[in-house]
N, CA, C and O atoms as a DFTB+ gen file, in Angstrom:
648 C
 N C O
     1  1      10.460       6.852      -1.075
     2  2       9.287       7.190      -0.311
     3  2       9.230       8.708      -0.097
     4  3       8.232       9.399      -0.300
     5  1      10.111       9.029       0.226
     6  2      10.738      10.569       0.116
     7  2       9.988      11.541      -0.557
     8  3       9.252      12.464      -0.208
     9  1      10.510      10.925      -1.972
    10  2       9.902      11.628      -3.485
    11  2       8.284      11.636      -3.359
    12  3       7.471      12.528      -3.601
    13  1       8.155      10.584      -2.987
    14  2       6.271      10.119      -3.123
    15  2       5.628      11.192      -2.422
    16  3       4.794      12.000      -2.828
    17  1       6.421      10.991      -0.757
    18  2       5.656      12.458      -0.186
    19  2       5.862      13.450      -0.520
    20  3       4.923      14.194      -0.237
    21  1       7.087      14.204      -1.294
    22  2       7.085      15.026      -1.733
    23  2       6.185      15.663      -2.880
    24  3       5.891      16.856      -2.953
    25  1       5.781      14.619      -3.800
    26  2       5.057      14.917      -4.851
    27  2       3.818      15.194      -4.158
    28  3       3.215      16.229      -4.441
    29  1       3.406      14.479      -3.374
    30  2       2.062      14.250      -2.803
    31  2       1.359      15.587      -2.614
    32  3       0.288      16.048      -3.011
    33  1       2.988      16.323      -1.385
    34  2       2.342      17.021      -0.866
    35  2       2.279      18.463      -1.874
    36  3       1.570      19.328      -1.360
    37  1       2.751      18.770      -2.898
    38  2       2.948      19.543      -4.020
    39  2       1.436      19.419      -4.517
    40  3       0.774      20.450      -4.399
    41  1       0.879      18.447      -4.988
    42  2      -0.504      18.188      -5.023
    43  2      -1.679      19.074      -4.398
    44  3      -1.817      19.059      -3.175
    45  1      -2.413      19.738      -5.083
    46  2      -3.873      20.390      -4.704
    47  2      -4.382      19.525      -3.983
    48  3      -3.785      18.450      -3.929
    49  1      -5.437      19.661      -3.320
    50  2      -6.416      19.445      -2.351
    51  2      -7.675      19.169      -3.205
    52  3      -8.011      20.088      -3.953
    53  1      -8.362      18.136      -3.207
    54  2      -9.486      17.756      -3.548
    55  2     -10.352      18.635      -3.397
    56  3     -10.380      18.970      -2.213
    57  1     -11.311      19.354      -4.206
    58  2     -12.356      20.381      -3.682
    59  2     -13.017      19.882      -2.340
    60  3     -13.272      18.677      -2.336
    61  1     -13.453      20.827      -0.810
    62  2     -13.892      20.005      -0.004
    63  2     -13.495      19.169       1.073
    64  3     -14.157      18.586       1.932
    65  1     -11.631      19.267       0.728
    66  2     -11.208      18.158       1.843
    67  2      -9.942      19.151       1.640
    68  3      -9.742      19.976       0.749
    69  1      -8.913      18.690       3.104
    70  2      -8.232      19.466       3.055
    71  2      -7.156      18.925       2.763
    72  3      -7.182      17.695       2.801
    73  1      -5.969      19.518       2.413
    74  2      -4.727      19.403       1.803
    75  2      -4.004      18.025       2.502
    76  3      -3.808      16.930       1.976
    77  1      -3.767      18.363       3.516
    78  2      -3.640      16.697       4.205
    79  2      -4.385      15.180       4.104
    80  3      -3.836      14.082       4.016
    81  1      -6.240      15.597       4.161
    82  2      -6.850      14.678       3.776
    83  2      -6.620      13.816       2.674
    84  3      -6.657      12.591       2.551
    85  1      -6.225      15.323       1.438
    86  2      -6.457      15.180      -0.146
    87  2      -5.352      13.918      -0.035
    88  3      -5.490      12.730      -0.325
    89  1      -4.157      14.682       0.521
    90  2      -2.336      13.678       0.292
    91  2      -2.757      12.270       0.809
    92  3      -2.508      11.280       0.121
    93  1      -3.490      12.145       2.198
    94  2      -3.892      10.779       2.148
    95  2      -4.709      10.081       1.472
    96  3      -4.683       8.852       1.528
    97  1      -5.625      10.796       0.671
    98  2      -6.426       9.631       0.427
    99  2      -5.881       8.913      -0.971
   100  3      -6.403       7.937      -1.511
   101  1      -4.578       9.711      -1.473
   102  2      -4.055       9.591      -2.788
   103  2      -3.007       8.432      -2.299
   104  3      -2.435       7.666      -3.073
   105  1      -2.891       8.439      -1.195
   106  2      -1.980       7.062      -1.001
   107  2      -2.409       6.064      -0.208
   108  3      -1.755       5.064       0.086
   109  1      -3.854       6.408       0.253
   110  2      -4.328       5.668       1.083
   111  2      -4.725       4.071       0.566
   112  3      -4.428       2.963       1.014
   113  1      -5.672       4.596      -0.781
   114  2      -6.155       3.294      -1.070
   115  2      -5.422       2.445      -1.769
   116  3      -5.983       1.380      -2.025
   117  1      -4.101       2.615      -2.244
   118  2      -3.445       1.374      -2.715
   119  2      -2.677       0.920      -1.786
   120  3      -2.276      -0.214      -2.048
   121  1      -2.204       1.451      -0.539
   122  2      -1.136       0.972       0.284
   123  2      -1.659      -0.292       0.854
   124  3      -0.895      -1.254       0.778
   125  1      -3.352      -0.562       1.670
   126  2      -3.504      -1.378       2.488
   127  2      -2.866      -2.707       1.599
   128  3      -2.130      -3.623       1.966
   129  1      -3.557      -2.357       0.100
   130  2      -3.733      -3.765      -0.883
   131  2      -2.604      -4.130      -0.869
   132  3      -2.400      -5.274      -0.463
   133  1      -1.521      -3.346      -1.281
   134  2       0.124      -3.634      -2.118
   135  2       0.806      -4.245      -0.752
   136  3       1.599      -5.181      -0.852
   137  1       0.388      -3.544       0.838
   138  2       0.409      -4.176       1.840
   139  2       0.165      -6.010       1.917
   140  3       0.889      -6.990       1.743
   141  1      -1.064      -5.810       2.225
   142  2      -1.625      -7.424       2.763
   143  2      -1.043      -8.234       1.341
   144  3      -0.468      -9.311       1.497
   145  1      -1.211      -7.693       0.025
   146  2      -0.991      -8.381      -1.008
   147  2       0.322      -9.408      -1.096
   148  3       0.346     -10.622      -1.297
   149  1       1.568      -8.315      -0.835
   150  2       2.977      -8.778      -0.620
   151  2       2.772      -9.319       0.320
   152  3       2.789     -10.523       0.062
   153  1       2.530      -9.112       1.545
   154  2       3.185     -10.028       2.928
   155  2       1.966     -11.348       2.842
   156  3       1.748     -12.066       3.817
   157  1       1.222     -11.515       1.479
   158  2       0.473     -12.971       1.765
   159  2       1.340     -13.819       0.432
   160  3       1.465     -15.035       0.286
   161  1       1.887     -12.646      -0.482
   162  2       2.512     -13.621      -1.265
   163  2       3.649     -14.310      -0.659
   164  3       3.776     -15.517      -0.867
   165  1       4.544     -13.643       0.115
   166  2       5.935     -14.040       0.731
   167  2       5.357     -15.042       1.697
   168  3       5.992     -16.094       1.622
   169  1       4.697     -15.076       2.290
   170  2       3.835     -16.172       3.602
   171  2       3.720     -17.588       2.588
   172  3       4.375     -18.622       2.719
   173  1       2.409     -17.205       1.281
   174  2       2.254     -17.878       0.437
   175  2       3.369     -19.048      -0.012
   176  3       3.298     -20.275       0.058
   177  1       4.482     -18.119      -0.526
   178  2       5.689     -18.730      -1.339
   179  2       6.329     -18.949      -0.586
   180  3       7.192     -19.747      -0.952
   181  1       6.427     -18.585       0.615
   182  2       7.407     -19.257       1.313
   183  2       7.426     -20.839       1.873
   184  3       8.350     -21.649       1.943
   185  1       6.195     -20.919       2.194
   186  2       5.485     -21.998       3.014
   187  2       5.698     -23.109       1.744
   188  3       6.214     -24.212       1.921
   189  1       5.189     -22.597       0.382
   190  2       5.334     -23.613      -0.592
   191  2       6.754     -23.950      -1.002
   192  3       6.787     -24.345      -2.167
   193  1       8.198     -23.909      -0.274
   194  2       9.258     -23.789      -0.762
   195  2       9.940     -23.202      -1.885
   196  3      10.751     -23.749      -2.632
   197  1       9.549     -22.125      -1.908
   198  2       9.968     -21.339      -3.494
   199  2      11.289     -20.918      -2.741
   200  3      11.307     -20.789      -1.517
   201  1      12.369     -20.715      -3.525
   202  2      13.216     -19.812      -3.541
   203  2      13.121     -17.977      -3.592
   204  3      12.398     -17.227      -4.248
   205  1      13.891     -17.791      -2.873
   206  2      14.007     -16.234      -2.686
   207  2      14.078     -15.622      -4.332
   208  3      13.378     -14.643      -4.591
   209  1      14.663     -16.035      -5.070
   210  2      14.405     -15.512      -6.347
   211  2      12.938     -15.195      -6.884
   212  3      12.522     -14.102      -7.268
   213  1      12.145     -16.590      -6.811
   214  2      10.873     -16.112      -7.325
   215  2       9.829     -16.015      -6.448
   216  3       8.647     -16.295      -6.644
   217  1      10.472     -15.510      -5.263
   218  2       9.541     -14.259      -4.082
   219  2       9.822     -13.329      -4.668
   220  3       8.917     -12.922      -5.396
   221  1      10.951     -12.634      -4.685
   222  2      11.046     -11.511      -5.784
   223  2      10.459     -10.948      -7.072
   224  3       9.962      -9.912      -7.514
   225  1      10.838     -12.398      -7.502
   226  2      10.216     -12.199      -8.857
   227  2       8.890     -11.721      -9.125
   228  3       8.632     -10.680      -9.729
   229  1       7.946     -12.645      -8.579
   230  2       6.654     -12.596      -8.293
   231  2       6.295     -10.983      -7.426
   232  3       5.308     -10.394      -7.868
   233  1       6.872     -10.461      -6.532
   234  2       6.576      -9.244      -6.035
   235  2       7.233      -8.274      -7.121
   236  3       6.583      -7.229      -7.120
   237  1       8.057      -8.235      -7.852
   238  2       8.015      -7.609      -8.766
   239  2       6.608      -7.815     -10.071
   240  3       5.802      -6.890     -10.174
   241  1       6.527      -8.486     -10.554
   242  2       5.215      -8.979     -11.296
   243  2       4.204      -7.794     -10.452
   244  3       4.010      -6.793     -11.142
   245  1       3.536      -7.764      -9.065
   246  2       2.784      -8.127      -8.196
   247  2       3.229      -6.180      -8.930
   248  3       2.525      -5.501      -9.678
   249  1       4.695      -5.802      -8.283
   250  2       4.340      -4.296      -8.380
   251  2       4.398      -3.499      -9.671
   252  3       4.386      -2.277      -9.821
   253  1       4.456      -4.364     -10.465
   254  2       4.020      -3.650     -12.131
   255  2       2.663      -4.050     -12.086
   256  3       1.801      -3.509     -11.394
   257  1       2.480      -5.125     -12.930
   258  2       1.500      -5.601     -13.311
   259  2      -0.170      -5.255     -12.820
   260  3      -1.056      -4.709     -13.478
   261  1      -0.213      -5.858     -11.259
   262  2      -1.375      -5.783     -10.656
   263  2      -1.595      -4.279     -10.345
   264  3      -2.556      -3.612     -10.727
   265  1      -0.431      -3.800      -9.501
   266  2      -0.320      -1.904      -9.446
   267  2      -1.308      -0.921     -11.007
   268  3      -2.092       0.028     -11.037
   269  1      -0.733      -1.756     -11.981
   270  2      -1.048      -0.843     -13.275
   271  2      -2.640      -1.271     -13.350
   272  3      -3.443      -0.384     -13.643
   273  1      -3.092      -2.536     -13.108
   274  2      -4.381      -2.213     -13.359
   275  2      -5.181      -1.816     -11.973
   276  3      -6.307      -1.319     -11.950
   277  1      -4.533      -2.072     -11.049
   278  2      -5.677      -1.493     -10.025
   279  2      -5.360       0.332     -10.356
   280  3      -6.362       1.002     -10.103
   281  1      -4.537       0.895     -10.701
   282  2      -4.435       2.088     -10.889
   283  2      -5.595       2.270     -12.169
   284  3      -6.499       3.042     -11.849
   285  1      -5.669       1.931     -12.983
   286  2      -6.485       1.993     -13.992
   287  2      -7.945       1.997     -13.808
   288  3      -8.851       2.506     -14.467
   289  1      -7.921       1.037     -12.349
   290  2      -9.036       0.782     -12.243
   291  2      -9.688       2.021     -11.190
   292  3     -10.888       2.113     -10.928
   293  1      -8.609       2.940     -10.658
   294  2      -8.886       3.732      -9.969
   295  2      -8.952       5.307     -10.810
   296  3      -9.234       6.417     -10.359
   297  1      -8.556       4.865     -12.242
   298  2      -8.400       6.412     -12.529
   299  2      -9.931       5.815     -13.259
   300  3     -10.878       6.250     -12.604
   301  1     -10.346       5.005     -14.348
   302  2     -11.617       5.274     -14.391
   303  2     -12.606       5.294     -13.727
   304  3     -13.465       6.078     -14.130
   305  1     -12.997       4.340     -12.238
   306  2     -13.922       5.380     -11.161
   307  2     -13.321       6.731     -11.029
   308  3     -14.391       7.337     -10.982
   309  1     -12.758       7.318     -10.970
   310  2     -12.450       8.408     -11.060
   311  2     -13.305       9.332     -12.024
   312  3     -14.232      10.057     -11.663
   313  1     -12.940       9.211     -13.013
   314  2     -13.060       9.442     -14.298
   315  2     -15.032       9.504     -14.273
   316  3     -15.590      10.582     -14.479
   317  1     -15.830       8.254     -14.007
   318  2     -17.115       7.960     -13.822
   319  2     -17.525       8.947     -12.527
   320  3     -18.694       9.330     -12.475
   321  1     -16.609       9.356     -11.509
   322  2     -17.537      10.471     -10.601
   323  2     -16.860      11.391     -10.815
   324  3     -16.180      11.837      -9.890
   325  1     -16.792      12.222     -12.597
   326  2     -16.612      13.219     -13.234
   327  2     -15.224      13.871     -12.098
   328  3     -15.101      15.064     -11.818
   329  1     -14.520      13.016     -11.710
   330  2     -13.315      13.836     -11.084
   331  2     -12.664      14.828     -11.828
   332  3     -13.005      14.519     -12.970
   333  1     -11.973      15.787     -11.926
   334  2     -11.884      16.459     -12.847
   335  2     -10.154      16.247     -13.396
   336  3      -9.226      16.352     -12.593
   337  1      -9.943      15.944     -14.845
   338  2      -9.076      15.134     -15.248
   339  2      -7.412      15.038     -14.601
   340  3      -6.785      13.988     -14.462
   341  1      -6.922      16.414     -14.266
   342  2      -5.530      16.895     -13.680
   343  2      -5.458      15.648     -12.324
   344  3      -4.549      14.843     -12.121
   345  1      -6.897      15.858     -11.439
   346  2      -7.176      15.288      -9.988
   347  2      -7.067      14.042     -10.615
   348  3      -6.002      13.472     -10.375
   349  1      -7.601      13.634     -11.114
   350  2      -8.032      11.794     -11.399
   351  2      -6.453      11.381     -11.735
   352  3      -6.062      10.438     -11.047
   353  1      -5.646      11.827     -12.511
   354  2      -4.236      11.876     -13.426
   355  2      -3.382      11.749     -11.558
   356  3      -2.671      10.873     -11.067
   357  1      -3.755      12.682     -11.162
   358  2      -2.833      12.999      -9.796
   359  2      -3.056      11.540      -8.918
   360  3      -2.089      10.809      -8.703
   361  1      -3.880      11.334      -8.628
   362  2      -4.256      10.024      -7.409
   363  2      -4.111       9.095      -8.517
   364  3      -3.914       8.102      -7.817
   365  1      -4.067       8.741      -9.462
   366  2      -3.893       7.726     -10.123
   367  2      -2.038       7.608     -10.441
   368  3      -1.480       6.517     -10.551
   369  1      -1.583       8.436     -10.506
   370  2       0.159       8.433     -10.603
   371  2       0.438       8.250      -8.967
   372  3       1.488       7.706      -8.625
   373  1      -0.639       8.769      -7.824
   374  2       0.124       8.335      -6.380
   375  2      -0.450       7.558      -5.877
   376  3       0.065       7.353      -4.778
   377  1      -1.574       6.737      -6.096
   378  2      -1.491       5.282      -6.301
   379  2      -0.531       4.095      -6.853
   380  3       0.088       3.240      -6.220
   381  1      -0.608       4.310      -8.113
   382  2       0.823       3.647      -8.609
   383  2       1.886       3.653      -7.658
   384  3       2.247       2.630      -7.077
   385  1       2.470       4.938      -7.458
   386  2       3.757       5.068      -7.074
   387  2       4.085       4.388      -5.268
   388  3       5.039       3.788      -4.773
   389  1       2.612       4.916      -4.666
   390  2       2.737       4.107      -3.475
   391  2       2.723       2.527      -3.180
   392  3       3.147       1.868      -2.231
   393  1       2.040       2.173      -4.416
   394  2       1.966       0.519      -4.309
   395  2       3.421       0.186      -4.551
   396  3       4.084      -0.520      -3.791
   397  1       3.973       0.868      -5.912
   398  2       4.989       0.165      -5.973
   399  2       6.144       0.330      -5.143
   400  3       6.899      -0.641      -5.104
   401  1       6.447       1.319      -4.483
   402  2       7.239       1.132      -3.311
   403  2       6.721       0.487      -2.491
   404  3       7.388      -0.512      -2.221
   405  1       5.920       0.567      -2.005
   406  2       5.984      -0.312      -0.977
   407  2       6.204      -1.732      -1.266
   408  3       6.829      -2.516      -0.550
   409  1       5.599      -2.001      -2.447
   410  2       5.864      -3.735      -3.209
   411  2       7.636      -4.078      -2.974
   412  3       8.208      -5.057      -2.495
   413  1       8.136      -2.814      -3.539
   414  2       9.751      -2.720      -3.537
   415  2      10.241      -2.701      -2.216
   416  3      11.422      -2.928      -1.952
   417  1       9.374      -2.436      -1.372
   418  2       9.337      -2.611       0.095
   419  2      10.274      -3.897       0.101
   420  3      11.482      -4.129       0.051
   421  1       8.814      -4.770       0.207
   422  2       8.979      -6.459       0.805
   423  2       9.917      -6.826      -0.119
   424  3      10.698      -7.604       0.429
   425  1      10.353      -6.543      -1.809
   426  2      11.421      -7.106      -2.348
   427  2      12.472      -6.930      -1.821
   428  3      13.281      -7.848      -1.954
   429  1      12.733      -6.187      -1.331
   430  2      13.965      -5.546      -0.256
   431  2      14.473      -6.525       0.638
   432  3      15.602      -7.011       0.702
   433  1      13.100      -6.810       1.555
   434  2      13.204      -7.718       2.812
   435  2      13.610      -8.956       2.266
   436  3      14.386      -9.669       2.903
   437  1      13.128      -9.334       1.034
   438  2      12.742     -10.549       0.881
   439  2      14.627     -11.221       0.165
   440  3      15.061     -12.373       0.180
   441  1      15.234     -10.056      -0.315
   442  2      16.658      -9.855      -0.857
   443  2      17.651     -10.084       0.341
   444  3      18.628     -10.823       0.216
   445  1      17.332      -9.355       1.620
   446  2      18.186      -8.635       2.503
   447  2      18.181      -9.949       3.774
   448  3      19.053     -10.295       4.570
   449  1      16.647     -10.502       3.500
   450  2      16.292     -10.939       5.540
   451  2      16.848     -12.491       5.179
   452  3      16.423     -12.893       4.096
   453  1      17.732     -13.441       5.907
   454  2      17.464     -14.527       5.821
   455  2      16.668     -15.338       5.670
   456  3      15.901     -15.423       6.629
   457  1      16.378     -16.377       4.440
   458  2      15.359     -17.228       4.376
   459  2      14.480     -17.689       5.886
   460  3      13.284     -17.400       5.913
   461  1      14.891     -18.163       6.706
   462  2      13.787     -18.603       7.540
   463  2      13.477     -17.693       8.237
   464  3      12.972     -18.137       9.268
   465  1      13.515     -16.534       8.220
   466  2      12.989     -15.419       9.178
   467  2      12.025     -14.493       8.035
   468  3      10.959     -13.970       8.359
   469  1      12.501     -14.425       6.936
   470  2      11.920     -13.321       5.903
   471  2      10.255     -13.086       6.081
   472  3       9.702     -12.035       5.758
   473  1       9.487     -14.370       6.711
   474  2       8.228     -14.119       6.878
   475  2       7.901     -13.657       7.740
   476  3       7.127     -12.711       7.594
   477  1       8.303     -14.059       9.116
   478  2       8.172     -13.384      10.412
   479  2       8.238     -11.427       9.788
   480  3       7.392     -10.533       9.776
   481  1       9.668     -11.501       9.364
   482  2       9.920     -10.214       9.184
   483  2       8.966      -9.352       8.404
   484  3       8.548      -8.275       8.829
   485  1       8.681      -9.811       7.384
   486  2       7.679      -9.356       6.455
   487  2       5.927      -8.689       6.726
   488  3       5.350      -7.725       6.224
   489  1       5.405      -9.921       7.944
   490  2       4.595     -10.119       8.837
   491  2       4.743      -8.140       9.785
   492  3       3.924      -7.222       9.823
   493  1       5.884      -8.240      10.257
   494  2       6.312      -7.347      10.944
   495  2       6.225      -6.000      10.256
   496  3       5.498      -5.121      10.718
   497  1       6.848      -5.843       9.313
   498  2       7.058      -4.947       8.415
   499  2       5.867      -4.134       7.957
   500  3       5.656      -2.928       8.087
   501  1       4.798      -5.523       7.125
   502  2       3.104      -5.175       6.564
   503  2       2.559      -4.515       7.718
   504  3       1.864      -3.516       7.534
   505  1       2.809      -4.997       9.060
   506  2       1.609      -4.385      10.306
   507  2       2.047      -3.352      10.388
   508  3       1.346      -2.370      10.141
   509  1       3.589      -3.215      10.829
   510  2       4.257      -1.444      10.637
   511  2       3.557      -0.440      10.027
   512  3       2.817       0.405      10.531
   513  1       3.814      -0.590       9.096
   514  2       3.290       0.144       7.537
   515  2       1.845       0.553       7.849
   516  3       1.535       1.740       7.944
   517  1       0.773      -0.662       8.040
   518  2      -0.315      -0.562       8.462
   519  2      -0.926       0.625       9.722
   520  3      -1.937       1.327       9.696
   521  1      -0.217       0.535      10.414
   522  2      -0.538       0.585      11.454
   523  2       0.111       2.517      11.468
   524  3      -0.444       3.453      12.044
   525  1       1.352       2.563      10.668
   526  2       1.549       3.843      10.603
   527  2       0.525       4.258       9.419
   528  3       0.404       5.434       9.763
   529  1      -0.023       4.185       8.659
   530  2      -1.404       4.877       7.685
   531  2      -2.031       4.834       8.916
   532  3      -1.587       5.759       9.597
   533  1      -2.803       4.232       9.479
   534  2      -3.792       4.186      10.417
   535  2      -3.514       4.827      11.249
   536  3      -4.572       5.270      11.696
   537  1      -2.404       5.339      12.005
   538  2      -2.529       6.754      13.098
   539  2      -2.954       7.503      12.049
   540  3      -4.124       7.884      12.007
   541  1      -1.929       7.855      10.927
   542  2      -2.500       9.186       9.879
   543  2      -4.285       8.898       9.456
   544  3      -4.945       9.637      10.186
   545  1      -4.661       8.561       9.077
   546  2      -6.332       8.648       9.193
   547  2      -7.002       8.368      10.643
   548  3      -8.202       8.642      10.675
   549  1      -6.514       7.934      11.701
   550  2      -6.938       8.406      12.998
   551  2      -6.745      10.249      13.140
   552  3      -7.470      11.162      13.533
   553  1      -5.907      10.184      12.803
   554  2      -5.552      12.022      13.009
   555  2      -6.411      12.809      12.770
   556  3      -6.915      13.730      13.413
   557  1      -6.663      12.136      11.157
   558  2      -7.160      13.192      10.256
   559  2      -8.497      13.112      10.454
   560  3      -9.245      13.996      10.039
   561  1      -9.025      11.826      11.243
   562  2     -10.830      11.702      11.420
   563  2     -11.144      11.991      13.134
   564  3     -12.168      12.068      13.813
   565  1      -9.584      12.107      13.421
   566  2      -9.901      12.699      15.171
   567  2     -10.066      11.532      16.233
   568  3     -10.046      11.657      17.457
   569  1     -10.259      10.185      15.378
   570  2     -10.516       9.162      16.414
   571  2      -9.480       8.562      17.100
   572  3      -8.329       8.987      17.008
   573  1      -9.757       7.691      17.722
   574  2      -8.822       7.165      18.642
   575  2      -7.836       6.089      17.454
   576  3      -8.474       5.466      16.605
   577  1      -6.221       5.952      17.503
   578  2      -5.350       5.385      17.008
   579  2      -5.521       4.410      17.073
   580  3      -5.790       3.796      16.041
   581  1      -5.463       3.791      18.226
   582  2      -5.607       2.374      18.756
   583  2      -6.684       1.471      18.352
   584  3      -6.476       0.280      18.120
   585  1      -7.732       1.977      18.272
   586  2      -8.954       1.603      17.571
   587  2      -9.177       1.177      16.091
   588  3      -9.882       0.304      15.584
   589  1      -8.096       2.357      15.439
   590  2      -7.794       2.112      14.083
   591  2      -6.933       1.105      13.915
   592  3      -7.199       0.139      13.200
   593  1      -6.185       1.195      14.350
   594  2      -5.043      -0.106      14.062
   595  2      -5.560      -1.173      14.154
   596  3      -5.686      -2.006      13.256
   597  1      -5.920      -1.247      15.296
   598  2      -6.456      -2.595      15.940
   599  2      -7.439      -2.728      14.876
   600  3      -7.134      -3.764      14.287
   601  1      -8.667      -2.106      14.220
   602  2      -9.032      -2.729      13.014
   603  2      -8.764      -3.049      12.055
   604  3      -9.330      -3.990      11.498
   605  1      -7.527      -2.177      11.386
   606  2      -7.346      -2.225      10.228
   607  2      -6.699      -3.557      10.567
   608  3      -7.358      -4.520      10.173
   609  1      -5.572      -3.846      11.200
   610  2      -4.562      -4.679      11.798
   611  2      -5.601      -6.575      11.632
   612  3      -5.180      -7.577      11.053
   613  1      -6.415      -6.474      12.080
   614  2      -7.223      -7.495      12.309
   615  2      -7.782      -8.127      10.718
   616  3      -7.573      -9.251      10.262
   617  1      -8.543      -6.993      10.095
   618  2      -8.831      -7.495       8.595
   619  2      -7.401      -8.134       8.209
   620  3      -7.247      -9.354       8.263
   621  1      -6.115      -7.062       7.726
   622  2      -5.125      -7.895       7.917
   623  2      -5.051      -9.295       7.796
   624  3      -5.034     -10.128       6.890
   625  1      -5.007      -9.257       9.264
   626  2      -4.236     -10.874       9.766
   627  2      -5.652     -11.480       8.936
   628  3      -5.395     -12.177       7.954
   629  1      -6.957     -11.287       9.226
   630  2      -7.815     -12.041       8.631
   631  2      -7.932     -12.520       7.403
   632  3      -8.299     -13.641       7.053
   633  1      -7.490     -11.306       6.556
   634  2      -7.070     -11.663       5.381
   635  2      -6.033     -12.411       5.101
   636  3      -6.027     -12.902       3.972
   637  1      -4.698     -12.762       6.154
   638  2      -3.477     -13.483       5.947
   639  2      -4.193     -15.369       6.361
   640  3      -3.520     -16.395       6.264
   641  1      -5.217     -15.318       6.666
   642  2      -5.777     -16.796       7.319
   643  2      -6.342     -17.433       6.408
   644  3      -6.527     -18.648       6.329
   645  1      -6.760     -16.223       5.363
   646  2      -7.923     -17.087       4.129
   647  2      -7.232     -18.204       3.551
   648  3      -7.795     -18.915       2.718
């Protein structure tokens, strides 16, 4: 995670937005997904009795596979609002890289936490995560934290009910 911010912040600034904005928004939009994504597969697989192996497994799948095309799918919008190629190349490598840690996240938990807790934990973990992006774009838009969380937090869980 380290590296990620490090690269991030090495990264130019989007014409227009500022250097901080730029670093978030390059990790912004894959985290919520690679977020809610993992902690509904582990909920998912867990509930259906899978073994801890192919929770793993599957969140590995989850952080190649799906990561590479939603990245793809982010460097050609990119690409279509004439981003200019270095920029589009940049948020499209820290997209990738944020999904897949964090994917490597929940494989972690899912390795480390005892079977009957791993969801609770996981649960715990996704809102964390959440909820720390969401002060950082509270910051950066000046609004109130609490407000953010509490929304982002809510789609979330809403999304964990479908």
């Amino acid at each position: 995670m380290r590296r990620l911010a490090a690269a991030v912040q090495r990264a130019s600034p989007v014409q227009g937005h500022s250097a901080t904005g730029s670093r978030l928004q390059r990790i912004s939009f894959g985290g919520p997904a690679a977020i809610v994504t993992s902690t509904g597969m582990i909920v998912g697989l867990h509930t259906a009795t899978v073994g801890k192996a192919a929770i793993a497994g599957s969140l590995l799948i989850l952080a190649l596979a799906d990561n590479l095309t939603d990245s793809l799918g982010v460097h050609i919008y990119q690409e279509s609002e004439r981003l200019p190629p270095r920029e589009a190349f940049r948020t499209t490598v820290a997209n990738f890289l944020t999904r897949l840690l964090l994917a490597l996240s929940f494989v972690a938990l899912v390795l480390i936490v005892p079977s009957p807790q791993v969801v609770y934990v996981s649960i715990v973990w996704g809102l964390t995560l959440l909820a720390a992006l969401s002060v950082s774009i509270a910051r950066l838009r000046r609004v109130s934290a609490v407000s953010e969380i509490c929304k982002h937090c809510a789609v979330a869980l809403w999304v964990g009910q479908a």
